[in-house]
Steps between C-alpha positions, in 0.01 A plus 500: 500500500886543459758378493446597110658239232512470135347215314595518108309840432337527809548638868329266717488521901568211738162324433591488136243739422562783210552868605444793331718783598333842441739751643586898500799658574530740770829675512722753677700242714801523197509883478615776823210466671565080623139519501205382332325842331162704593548423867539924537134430405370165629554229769672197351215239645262712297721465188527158500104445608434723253720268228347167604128623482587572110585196441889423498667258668845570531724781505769518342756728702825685389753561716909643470765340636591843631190504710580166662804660676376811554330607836330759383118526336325829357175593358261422788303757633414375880344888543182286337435299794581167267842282453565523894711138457706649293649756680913468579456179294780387229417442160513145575296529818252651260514232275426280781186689553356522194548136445338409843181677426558405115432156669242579730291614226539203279760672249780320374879678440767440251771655540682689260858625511450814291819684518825493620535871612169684614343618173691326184451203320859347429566298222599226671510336804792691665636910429366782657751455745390142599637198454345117380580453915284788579225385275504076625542649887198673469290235372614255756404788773167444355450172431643439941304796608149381269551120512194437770302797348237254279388824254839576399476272181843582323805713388476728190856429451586839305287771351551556127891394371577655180764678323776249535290240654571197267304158526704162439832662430700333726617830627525533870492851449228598351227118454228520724402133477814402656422847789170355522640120605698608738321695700192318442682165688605716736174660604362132474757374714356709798140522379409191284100606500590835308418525126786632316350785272788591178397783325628490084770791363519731218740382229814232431357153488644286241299423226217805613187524297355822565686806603312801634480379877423713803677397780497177676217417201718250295468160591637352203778321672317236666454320187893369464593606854225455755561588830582199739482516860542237741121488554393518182093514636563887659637637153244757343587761280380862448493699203387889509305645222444849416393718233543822370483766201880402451488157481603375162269231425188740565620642148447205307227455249355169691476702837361327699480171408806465477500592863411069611805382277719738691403342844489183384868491399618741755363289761164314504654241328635403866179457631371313168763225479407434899880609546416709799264736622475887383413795796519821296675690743371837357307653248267841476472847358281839515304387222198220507331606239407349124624804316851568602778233433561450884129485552509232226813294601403473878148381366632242332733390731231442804354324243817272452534462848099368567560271172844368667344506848852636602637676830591866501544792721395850373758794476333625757292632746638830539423768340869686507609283203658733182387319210232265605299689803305238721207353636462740747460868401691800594303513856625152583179396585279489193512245230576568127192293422564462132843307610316291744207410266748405239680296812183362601507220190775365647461517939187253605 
């Protein structure tokens, strides 16, 4: 049961006991619509029902900072005779919603602040027309408005830095490890039960090994400039992983065993060394097969999460994703049941 803390590798809950967080992502919270997608199909309590009975745990639950002010949501079709709460509700009433029944149906949240304006992933922690302010303001918001809401487990504190992202440069600018310290003590401050969740970048950490990196994948850093919070037991961090005809070391010879080295010094060595514990924050793709290189790298990498017996959260459940597709097919109510089979080896 939360509160959620980490213990070396592990996330444990307040009996000591080790969890296991098998998530998916469900977005549409960070783009126009301020709302979670497929509800112009579906009733949210039957998403989430419909979530749990496959076997996840926790959601993982992108949202924009633009949708937190705004008043407005989109993409719900009430004509369906579903969704009825949600009607002249804010983005952030909706929110409110979606976590309530999250919780009445045994489903844990984290949240994750996904973008800065509705539909692009910035860089960094500010742009867009948003400040650092705008970004810290809105995680306090949360952390007050969710601090007596048990299944809210922790704050995803940015989705996917790159570009000029650094890691241990000592630039205010531009190093997320001193972005993620602040507003991780500040979140902490007000909520001192929330994990805090820091997602790797792309490039520009001293000393790098491997270059390459999708976004928010490289957690090289932590080795000479670890993360330090003020609560050192609610620091976890989150790689994504993703493949891809493109992706340079799919070329080489050794593909793909040179696929464990890779995640081993991009960021399982975290989780090795009992430095912290690893939640990949997302991973997926159209193919599961054990023909195509996709097919072949997200194979192998439920395999590397089972051997690891490491958290994650699937990009995603819907299936309006360009480049990966979801577990749900285009009807948003049948599963893609080669993704969940190959999901299966790691849910219970």
């Amino acid at each position: 049961m939360p509160p959620l803390s980490a213990k070396k590798s592990q996330i444990v809950d307040n009996t000591g006991k080790v969890v296991v967080l098998r998530g998916i992502n469900w977005f549409g919270m960070e783009v126009d619509t301020h709302a979670p997608h497929g509800l112009w199909v579906r009733d949210y309590k039957q998403m989430l029902a419909h979530i749990k009975s496959l076997g996840y745990n926790i959601i993982r639950l992108p949202y924009s900072v633009e949708a937190m002010k705004s008043s407005h949501i989109s993409g719900v079709d009430f004509s369906i005779g579903a969704n009825s709460e949600l009607h002249g509700k804010t983005p952030l009433e909706v929110m409110d919603l979606v976590i309530q029944e999250a919780h009445r149906q045994g489903l844990l949240i984290l949240l994750d602040s996904h973008c800065l304006k509705d539909g692009h992933i910035s860089e960094v922690w500010y742009g867009d027309g948003f400040t650092e302010e705008d970004w810290i303001n809105t995680w306090i918001l949360l952390a007050k408005r969710y601090k007596n809401q048990p299944n809210v487990i922790g704050a995803d504190l940015k989705n996917e830095p790159h570009g000029r992202a650094s890691w241990g440069t000592d630039d205010t600018s531009t190093d997320w490890r001193l972005a993620v310290q602040k507003a991780g003590d500040k979140i902490l401050d007000i909520n001192p039960d929330w994990l805090i969740v820091v997602e790797g970048i792309e490039k520009n950490v001293p000393n790098q090994i491997q270059h390459g990196y999708f976004w928010g994948a490289n957690l090289e850093g932590v080795r000479e400039y670890p993360v330090h919070l003020k609560k050192p037991s609610k620091l976890v961090y989150s790689p994504h992983e993703y493949g891809g005809s493109k992706v340079s070391w799919f070329q080489e010879p050794d593909f793909p065993k040179n696929l464990y080295q890779r995640w081993e010094i991009g960021f399982n060595y975290i989780h090795r060394k009992n430095i912290a514990p690893i939640l990949v924050g997302e991973f997926g793709g159209y193919h599961v097969d054990r023909k195509s290189k996709e097919g072949i790298w997200q194979r192998k990498f439920v395999d590397y999460i089972a051997q690891n017996k490491l958290s994650f959260a699937y990009w995603c459940w819907n299936p309006n994703s360009k480049g990966t597709g979801g577990v749900l097919q285009d009807d948003w109510r049948t599963v893609n049941d080669s993704k969940q089979a190959l999901l299966n080896k790691i849910l219970p």
